[in-house]
SEMAR-566982 format. One record per atom (N, C-alpha, C): chain; y, z, x; residue in one letter; residue number from 1. Coordinates in pm, whole numbers, always signed. Layout:
<guses>
GUSE   ch        v        w        u   aa     i
GUSE    A        Y        Z        X    A   NUM
...
</guses>
This chain:
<guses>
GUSE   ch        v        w        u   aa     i
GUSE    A     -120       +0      +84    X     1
GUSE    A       +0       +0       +0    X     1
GUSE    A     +125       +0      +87    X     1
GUSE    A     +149      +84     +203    X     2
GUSE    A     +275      +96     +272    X     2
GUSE    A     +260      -62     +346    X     2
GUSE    A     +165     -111     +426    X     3
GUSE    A     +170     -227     +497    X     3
GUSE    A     +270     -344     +366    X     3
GUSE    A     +181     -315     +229    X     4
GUSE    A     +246     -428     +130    X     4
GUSE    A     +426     -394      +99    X     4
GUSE    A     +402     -280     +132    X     5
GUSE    A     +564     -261      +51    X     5
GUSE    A     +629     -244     +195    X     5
GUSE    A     +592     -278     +327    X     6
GUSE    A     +659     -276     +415    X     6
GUSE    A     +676     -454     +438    X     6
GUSE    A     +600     -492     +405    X     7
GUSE    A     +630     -645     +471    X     7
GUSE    A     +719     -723     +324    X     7
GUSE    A     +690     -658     +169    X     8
GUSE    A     +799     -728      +85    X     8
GUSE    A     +930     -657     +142    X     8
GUSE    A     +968     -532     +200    X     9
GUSE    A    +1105     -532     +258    X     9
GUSE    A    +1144     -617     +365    X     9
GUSE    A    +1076     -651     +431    X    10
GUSE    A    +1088     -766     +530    X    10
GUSE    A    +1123     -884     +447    X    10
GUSE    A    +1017     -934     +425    X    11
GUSE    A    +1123    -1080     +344    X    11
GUSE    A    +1217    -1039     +288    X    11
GUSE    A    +1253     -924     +219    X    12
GUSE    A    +1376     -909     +125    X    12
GUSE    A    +1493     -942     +202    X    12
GUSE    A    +1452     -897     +375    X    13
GUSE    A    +1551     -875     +440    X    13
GUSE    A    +1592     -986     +502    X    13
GUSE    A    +1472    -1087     +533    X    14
GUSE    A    +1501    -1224     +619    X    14
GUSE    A    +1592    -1297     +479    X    14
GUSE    A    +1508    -1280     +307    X    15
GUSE    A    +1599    -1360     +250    X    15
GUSE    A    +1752    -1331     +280    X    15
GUSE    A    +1798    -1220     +245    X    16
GUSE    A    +1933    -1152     +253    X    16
GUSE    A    +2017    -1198     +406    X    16
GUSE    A    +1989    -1252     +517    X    17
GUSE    A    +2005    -1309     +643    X    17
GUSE    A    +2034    -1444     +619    X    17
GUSE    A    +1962    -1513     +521    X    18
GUSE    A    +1954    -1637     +548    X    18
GUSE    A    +2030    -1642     +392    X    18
GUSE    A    +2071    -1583     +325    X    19
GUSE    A    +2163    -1637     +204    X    19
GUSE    A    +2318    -1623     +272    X    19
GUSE    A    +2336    -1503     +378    X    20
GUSE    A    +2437    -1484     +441    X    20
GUSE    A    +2495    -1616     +510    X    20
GUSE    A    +2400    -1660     +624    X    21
GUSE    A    +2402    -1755     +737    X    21
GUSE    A    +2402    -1920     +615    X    21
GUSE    A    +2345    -1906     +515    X    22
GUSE    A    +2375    -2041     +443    X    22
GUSE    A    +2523    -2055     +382    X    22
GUSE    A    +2594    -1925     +334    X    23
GUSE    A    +2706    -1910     +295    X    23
GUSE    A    +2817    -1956     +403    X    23
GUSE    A    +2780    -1866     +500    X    24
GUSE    A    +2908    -1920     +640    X    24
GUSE    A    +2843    -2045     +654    X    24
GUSE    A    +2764    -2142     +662    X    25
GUSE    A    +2773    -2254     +724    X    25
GUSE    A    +2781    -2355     +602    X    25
GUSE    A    +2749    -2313     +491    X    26
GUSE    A    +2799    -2400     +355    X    26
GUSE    A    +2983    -2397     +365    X    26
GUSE    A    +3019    -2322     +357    X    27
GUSE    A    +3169    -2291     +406    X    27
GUSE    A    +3208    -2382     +495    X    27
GUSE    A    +3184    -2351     +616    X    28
GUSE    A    +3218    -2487     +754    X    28
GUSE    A    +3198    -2579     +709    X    28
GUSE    A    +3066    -2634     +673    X    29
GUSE    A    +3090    -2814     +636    X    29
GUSE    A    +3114    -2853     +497    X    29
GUSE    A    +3227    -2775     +466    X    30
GUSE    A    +3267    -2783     +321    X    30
GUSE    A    +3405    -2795     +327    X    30
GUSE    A    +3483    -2732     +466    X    31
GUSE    A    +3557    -2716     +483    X    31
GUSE    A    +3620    -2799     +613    X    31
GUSE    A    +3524    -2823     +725    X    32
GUSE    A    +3581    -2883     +827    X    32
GUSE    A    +3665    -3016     +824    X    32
GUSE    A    +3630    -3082     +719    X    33
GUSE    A    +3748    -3180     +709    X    33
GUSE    A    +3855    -3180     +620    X    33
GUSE    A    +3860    -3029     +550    X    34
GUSE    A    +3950    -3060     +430    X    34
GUSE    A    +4075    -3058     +485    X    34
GUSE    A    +4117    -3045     +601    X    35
GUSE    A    +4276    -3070     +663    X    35
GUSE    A    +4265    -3121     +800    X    35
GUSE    A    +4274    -3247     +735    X    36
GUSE    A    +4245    -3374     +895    X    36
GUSE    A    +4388    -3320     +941    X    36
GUSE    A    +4332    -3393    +1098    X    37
GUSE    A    +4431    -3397    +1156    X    37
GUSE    A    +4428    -3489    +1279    X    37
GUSE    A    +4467    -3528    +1371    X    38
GUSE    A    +4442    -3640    +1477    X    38
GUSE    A    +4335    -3614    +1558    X    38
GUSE    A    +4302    -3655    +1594    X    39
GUSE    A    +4156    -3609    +1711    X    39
GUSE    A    +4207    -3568    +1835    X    39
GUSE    A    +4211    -3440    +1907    X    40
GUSE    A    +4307    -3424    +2040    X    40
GUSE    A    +4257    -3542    +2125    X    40
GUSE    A    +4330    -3597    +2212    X    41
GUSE    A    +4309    -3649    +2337    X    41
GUSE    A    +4252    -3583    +2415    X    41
GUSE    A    +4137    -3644    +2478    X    42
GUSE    A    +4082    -3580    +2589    X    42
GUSE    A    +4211    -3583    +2719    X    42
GUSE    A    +4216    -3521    +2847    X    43
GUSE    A    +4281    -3476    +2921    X    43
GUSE    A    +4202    -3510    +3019    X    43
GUSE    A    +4217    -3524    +3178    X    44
GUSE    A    +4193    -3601    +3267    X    44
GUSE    A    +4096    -3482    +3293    X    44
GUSE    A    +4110    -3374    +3289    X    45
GUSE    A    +4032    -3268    +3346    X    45
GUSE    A    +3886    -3231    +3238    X    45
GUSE    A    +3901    -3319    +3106    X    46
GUSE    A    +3794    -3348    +3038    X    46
GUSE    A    +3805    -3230    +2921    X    46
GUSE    A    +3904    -3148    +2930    X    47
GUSE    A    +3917    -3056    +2800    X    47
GUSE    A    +3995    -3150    +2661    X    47
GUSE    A    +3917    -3102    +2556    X    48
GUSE    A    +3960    -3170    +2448    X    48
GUSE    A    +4037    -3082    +2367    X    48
GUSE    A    +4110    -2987    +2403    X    49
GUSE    A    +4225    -2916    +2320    X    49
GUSE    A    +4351    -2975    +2339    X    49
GUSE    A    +4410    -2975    +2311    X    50
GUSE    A    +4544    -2991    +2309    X    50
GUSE    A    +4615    -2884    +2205    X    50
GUSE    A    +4774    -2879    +2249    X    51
GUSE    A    +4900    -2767    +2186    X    51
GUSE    A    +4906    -2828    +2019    X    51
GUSE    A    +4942    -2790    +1917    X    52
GUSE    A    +5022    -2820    +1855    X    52
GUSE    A    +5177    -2871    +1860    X    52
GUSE    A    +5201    -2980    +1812    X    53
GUSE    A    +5310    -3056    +1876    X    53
GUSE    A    +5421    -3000    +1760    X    53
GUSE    A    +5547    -2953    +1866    X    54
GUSE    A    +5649    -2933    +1792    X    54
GUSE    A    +5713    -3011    +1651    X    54
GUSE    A    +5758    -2996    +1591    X    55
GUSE    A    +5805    -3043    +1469    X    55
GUSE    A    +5932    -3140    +1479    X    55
GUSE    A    +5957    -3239    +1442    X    56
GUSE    A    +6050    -3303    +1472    X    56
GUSE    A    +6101    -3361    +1339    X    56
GUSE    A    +6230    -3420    +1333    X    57
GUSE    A    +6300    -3475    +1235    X    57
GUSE    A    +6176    -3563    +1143    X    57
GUSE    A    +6102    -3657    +1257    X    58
GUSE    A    +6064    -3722    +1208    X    58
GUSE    A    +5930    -3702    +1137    X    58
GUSE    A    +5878    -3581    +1185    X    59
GUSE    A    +5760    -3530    +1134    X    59
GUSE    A    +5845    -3463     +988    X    59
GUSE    A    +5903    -3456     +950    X    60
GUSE    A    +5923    -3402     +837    X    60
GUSE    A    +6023    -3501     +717    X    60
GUSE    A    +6012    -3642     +766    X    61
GUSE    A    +6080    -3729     +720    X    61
GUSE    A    +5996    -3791     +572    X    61
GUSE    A    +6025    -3827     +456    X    62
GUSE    A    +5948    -3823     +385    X    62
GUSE    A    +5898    -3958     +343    X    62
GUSE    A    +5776    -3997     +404    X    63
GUSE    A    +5688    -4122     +385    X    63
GUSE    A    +5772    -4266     +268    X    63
GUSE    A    +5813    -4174     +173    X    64
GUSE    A    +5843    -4304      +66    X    64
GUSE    A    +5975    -4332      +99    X    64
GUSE    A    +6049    -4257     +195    X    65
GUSE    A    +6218    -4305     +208    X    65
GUSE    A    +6180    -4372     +368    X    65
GUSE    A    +6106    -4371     +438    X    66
GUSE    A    +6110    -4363     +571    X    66
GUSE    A    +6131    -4539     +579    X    66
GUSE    A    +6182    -4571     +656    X    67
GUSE    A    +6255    -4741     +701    X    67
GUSE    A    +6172    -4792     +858    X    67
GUSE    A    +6088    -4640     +875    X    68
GUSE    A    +6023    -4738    +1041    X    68
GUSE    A    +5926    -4824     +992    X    68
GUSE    A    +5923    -4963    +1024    X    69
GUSE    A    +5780    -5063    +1020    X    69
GUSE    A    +5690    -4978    +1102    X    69
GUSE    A    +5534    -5033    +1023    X    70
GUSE    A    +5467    -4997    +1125    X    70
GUSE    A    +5402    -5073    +1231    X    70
GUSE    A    +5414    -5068    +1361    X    71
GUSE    A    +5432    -5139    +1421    X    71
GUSE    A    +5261    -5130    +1493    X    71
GUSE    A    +5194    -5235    +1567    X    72
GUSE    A    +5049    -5284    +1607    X    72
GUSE    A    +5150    -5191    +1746    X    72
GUSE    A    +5011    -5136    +1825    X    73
GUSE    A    +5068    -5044    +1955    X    73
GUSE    A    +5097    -5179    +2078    X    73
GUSE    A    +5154    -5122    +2145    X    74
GUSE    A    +5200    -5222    +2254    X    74
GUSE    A    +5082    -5252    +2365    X    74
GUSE    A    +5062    -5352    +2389    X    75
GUSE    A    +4938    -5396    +2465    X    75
GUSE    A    +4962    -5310    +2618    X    75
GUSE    A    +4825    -5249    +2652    X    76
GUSE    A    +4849    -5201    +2801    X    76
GUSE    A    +4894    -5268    +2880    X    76
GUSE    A    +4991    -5160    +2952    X    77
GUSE    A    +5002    -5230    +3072    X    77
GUSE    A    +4899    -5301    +3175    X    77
GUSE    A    +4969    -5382    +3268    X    78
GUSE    A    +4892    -5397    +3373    X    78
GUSE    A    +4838    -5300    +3488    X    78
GUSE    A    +4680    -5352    +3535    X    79
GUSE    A    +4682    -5227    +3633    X    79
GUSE    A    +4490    -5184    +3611    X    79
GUSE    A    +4467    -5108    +3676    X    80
GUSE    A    +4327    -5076    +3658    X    80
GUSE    A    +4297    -4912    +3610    X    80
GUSE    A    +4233    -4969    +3481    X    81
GUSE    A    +4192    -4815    +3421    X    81
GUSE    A    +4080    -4751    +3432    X    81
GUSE    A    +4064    -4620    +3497    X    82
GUSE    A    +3881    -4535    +3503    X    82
GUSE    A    +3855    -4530    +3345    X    82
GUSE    A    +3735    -4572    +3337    X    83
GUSE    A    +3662    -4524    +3206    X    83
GUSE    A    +3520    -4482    +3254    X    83
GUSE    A    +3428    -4543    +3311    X    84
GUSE    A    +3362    -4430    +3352    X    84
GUSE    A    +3219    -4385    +3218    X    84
GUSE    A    +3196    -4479    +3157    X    85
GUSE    A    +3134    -4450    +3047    X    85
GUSE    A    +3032    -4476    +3032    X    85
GUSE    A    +2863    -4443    +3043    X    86
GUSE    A    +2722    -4479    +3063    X    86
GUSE    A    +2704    -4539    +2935    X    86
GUSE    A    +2612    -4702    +2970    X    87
GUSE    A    +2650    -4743    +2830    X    87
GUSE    A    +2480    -4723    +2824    X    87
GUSE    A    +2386    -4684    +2955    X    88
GUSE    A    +2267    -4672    +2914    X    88
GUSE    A    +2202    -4597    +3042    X    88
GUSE    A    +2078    -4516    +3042    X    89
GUSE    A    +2066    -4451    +3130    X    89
GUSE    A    +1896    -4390    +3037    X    89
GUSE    A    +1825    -4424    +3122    X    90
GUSE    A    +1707    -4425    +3084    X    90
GUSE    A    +1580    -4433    +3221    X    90
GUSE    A    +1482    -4348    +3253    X    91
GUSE    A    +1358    -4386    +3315    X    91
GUSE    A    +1448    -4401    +3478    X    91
GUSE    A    +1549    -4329    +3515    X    92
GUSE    A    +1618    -4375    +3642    X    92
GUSE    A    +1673    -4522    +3680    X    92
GUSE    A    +1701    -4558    +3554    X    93
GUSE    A    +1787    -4649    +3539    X    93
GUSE    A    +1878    -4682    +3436    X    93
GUSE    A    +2050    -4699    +3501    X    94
GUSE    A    +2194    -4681    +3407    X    94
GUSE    A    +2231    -4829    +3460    X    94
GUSE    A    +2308    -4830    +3314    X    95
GUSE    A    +2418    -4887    +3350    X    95
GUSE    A    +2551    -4817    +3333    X    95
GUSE    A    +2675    -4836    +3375    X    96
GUSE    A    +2807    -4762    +3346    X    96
GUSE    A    +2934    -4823    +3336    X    96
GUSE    A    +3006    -4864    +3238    X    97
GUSE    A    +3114    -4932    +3226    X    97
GUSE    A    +3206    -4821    +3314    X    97
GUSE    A    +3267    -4875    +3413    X    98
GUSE    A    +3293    -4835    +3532    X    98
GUSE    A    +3447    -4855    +3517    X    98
GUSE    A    +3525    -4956    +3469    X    99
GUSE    A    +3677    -4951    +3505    X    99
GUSE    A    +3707    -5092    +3370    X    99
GUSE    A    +3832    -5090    +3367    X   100
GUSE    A    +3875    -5204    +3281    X   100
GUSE    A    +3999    -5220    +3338    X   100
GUSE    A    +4040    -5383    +3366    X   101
GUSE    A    +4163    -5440    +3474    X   101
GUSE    A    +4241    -5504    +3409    X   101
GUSE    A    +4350    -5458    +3367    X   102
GUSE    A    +4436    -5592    +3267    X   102
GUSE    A    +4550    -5669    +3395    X   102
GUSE    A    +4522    -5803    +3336    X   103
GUSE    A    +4618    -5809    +3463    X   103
GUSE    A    +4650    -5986    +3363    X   103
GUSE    A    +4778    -6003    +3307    X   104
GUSE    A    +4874    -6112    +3218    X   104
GUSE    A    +4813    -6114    +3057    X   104
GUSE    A    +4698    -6184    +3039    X   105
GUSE    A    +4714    -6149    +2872    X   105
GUSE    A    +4528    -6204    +2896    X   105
GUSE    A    +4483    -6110    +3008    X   106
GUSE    A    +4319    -6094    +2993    X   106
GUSE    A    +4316    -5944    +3074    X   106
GUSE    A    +4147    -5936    +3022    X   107
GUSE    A    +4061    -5791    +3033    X   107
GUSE    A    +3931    -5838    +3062    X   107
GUSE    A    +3941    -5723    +3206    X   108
GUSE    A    +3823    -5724    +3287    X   108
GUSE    A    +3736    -5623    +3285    X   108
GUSE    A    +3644    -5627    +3240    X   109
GUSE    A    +3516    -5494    +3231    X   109
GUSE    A    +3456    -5554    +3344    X   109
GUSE    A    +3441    -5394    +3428    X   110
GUSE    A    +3342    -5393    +3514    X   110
GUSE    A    +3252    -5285    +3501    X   110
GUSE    A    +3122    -5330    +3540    X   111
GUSE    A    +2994    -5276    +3551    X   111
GUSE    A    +2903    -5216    +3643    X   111
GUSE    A    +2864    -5117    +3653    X   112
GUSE    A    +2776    -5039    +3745    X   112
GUSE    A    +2640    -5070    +3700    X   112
GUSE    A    +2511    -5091    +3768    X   113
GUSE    A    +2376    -5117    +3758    X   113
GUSE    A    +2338    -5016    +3869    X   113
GUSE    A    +2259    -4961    +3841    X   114
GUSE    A    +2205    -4845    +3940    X   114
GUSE    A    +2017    -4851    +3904    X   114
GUSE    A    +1976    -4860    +4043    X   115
GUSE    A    +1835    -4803    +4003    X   115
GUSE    A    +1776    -4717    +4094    X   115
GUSE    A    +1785    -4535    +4038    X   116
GUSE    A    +1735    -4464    +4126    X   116
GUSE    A    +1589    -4413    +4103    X   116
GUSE    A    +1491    -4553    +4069    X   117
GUSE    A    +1332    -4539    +4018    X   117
GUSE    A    +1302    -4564    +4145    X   117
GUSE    A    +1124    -4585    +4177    X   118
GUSE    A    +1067    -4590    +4266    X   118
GUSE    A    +1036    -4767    +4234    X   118
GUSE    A    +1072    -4829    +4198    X   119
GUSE    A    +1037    -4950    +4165    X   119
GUSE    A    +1116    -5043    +4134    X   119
GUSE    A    +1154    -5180    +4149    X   120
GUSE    A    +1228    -5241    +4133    X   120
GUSE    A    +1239    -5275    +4029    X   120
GUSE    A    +1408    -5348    +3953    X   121
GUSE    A    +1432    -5342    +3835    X   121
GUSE    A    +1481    -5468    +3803    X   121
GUSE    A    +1380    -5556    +3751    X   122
GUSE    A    +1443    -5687    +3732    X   122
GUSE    A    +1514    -5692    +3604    X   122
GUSE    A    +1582    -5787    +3613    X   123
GUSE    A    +1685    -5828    +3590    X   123
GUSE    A    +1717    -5976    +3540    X   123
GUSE    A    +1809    -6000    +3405    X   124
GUSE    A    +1778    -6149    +3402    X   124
GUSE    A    +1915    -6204    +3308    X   124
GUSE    A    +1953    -6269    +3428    X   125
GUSE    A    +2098    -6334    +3345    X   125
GUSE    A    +2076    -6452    +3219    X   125
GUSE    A    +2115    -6437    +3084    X   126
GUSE    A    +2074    -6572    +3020    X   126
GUSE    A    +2157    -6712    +3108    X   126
GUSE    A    +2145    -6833    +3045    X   127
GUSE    A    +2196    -6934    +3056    X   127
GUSE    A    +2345    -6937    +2995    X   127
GUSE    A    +2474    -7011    +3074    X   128
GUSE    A    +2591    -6970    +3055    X   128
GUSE    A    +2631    -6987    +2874    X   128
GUSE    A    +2582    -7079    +2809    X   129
GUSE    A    +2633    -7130    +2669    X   129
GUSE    A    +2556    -6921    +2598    X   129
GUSE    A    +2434    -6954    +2637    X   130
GUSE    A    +2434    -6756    +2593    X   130
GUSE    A    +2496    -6646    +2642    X   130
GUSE    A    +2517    -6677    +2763    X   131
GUSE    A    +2602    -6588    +2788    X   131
GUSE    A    +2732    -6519    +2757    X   131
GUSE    A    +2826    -6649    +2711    X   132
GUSE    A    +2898    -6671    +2683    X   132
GUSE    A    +2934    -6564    +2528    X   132
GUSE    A    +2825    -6584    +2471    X   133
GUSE    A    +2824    -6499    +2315    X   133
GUSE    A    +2727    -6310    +2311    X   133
GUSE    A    +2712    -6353    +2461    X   134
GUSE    A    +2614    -6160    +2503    X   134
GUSE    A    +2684    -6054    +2533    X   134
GUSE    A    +2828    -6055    +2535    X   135
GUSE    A    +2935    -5980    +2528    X   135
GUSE    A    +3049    -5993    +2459    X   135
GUSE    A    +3085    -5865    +2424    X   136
GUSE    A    +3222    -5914    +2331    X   136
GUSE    A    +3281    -5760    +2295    X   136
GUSE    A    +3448    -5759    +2301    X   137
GUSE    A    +3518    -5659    +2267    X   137
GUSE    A    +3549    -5681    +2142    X   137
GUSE    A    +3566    -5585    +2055    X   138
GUSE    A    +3560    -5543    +1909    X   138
GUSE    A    +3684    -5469    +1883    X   138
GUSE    A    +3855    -5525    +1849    X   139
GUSE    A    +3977    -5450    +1858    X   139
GUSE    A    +3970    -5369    +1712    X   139
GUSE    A    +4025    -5253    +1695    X   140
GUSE    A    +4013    -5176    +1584    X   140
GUSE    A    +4072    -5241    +1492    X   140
GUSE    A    +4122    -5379    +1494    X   141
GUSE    A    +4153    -5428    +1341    X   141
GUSE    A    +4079    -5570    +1319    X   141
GUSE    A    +3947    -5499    +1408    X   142
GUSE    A    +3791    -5596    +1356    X   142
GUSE    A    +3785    -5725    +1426    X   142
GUSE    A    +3865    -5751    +1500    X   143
GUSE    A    +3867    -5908    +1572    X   143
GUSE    A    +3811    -5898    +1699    X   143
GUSE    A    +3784    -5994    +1712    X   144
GUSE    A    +3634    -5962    +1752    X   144
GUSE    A    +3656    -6132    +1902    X   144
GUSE    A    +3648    -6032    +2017    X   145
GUSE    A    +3660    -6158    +2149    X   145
GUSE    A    +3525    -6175    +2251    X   145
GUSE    A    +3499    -6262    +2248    X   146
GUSE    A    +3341    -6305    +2329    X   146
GUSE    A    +3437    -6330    +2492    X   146
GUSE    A    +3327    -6317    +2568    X   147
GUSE    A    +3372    -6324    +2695    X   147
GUSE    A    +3375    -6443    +2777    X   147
GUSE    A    +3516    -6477    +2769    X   148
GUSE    A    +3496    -6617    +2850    X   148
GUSE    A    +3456    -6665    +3001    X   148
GUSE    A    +3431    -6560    +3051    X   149
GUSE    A    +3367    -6549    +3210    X   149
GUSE    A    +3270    -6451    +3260    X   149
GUSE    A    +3190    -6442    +3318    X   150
GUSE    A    +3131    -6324    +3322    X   150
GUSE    A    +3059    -6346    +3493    X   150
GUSE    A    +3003    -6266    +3543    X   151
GUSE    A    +2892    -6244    +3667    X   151
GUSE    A    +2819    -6295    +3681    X   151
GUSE    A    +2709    -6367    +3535    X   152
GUSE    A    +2615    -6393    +3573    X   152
GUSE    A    +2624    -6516    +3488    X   152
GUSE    A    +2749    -6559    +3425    X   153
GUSE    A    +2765    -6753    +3401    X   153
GUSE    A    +2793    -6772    +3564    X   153
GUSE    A    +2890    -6687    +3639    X   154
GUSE    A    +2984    -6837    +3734    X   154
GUSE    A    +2864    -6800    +3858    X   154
GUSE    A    +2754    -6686    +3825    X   155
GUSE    A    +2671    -6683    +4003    X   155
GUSE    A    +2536    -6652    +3986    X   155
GUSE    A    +2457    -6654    +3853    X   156
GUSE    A    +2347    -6649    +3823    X   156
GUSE    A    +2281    -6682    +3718    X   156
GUSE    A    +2368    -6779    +3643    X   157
GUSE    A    +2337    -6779    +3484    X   157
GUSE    A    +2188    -6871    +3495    X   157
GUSE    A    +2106    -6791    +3380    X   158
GUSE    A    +1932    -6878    +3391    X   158
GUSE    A    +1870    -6791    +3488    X   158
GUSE    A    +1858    -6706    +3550    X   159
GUSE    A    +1837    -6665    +3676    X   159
GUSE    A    +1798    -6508    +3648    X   159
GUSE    A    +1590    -6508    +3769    X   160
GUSE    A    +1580    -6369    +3699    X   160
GUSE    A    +1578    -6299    +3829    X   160
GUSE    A    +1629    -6180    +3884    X   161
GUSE    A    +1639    -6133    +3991    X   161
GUSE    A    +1583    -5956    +4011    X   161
GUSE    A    +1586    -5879    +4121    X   162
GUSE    A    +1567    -5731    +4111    X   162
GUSE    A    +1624    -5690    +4189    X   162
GUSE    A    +1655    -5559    +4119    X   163
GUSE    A    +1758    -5499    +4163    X   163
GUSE    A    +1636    -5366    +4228    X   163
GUSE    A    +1695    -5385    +4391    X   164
GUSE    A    +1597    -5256    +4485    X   164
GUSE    A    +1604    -5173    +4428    X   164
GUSE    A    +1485    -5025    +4450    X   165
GUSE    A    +1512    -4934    +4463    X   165
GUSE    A    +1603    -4868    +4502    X   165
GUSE    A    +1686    -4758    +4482    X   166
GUSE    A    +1775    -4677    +4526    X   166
GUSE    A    +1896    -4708    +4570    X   166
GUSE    A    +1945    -4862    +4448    X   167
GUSE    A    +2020    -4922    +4510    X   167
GUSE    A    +2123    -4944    +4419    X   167
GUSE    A    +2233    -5039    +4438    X   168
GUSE    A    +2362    -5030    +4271    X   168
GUSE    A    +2407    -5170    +4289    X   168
GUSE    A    +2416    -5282    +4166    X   169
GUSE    A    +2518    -5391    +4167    X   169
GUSE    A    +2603    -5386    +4087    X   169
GUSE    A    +2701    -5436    +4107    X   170
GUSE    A    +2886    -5417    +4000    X   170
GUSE    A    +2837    -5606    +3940    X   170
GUSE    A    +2889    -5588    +3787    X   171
GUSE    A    +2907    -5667    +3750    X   171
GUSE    A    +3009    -5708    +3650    X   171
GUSE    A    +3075    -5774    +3599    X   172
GUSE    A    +3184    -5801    +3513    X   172
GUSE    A    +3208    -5922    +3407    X   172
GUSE    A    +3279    -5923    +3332    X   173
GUSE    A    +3328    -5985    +3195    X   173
GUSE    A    +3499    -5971    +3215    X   173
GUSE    A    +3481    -6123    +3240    X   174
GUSE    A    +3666    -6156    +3142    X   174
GUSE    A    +3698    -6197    +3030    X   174
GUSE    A    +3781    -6115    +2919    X   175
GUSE    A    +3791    -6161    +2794    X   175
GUSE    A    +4009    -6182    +2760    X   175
GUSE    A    +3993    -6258    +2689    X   176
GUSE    A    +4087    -6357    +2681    X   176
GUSE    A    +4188    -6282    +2569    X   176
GUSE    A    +4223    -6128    +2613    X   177
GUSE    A    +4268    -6053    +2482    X   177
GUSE    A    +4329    -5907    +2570    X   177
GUSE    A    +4412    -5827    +2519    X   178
GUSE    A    +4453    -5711    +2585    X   178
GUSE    A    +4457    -5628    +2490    X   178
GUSE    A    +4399    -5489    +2483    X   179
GUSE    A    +4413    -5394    +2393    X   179
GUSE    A    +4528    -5332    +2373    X   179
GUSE    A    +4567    -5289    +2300    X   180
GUSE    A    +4704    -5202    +2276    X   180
GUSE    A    +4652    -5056    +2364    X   180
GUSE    A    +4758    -5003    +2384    X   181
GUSE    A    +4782    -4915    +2477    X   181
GUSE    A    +4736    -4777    +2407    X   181
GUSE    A    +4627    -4769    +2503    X   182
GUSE    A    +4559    -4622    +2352    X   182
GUSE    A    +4473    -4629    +2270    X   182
GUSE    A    +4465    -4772    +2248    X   183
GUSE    A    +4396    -4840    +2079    X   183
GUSE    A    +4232    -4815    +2134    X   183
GUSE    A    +4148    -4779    +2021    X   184
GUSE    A    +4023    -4750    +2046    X   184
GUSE    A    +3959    -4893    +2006    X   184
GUSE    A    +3898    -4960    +2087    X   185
GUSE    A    +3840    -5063    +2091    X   185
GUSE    A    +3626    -5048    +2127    X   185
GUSE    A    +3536    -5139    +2099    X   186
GUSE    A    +3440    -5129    +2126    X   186
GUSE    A    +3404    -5243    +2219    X   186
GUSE    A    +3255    -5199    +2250    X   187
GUSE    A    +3271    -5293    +2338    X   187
GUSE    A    +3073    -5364    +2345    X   187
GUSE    A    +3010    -5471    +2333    X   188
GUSE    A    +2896    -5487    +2328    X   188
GUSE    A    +2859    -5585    +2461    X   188
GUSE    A    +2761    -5485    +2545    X   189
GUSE    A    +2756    -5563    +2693    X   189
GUSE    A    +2572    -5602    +2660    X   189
GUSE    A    +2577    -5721    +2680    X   190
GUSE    A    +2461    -5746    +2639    X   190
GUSE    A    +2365    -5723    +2529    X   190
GUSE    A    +2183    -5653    +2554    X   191
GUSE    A    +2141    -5584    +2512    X   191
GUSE    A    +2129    -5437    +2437    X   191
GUSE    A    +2204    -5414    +2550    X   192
GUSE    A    +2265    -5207    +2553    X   192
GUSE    A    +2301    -5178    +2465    X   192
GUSE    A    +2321    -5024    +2455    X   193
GUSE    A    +2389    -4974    +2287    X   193
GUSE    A    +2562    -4984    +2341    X   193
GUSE    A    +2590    -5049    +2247    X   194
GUSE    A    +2789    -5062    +2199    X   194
GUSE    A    +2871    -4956    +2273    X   194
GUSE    A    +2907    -4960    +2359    X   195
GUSE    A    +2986    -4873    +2380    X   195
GUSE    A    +3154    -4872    +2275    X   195
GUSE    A    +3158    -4710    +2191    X   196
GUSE    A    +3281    -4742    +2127    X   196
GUSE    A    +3348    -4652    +2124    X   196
GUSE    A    +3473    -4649    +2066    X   197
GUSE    A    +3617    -4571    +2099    X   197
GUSE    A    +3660    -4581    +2233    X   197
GUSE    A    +3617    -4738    +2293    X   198
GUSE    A    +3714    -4684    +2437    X   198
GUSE    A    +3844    -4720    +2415    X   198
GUSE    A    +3882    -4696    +2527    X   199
GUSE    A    +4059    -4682    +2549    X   199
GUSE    A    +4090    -4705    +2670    X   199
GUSE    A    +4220    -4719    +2705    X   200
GUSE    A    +4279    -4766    +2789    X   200
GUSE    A    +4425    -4683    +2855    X   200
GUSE    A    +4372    -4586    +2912    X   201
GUSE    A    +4525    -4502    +2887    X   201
GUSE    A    +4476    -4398    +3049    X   201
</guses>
């Protein structure tokens, strides 16, 4: 009898734990978006907080009187940006979108290939007319640019090769378009999964 009426206080007690812990977390995702707000910027040092930004005229200006157009963001400058972003990494072997180069009214993705397996990692460029359509940046107002040059049209296109052991090749895409400065853009390098929300800043 005590074992029975000791173990129904037990469940009584795990239920009473877990109606608690369903309440606070029914709460959070009931609540976490009910007052959007911008997504902080990450920070060079990789923390994603940021201050609350002071209040200004214009933050308190009222939407239906307001006279600013809204304006498409201004295309980045020129110059070379770290991004730094693994678009795949599997079995000791990555790839890493490594930097993006704007330089007059084109964008250069470059690429890291790394293989730190015990075995070599072939590798295989399509033919240039495919190639041509195996990459492409994706601007956040859906337009959509295929790459008019790439690594392996102008020096290997058709061509299957391996990449050594313990070893790294850079490769790249020029596309015929410049992102706005900030603007979260995607990006599809081949096969690989999409790299998206990058930026340029």
């Amino acid at each position: 009898m005590e074992k029975r009426h000791a173990g129904t206080l037990a469940v009584i007690a795990v239920m009473a734990c877990l109606a608690v812990v369903g309440a606070v977390g029914g709460t959070y995702f009931a609540n976490r978006n009910a007052s959007p707000r911008p997504d902080p910027t990450p920070t060079a040092t990789g923390s994603s907080e940021s201050p609350e930004p002071s209040a200004s005229p214009s933050d308190s200006a009222d939407p239906a009187t307001s006279t600013e157009p809204s304006a498409s963001p201004r295309p980045a400058e020129p110059g070379t940006y770290q991004i730094n972003e693994v678009v795949y990494d599997a079995l000791s072997l990555s790839v890493t979108l490594v930097s993006a180069e704007v330089a007059g009214d084109k964008l250069k993705l470059n690429f890291r290939y790394r293989n730190d397996a015990l075995i070599a990692w072939p590798l295989t460029c399509p033919v240039a007319e495919i190639d041509r359509i195996s990459s492409k940046v994706v601007l956040g107002d859906d337009q959509t640019v295929y790459a008019e040059s790439s690594w392996c049209a102008t020096t290997r296109a058709g061509e299957t090769f391996n990449l050594a052991p313990g070893t790294q090749a850079m490769s790249w895409a020029f596309y015929p378009v410049v992102p706005g400065a900030g603007a979260p853009f995607d990006v599809t390098w081949y096969d690989f999964p999409v790299v998206e929300d990058v930026r340029l800043r």
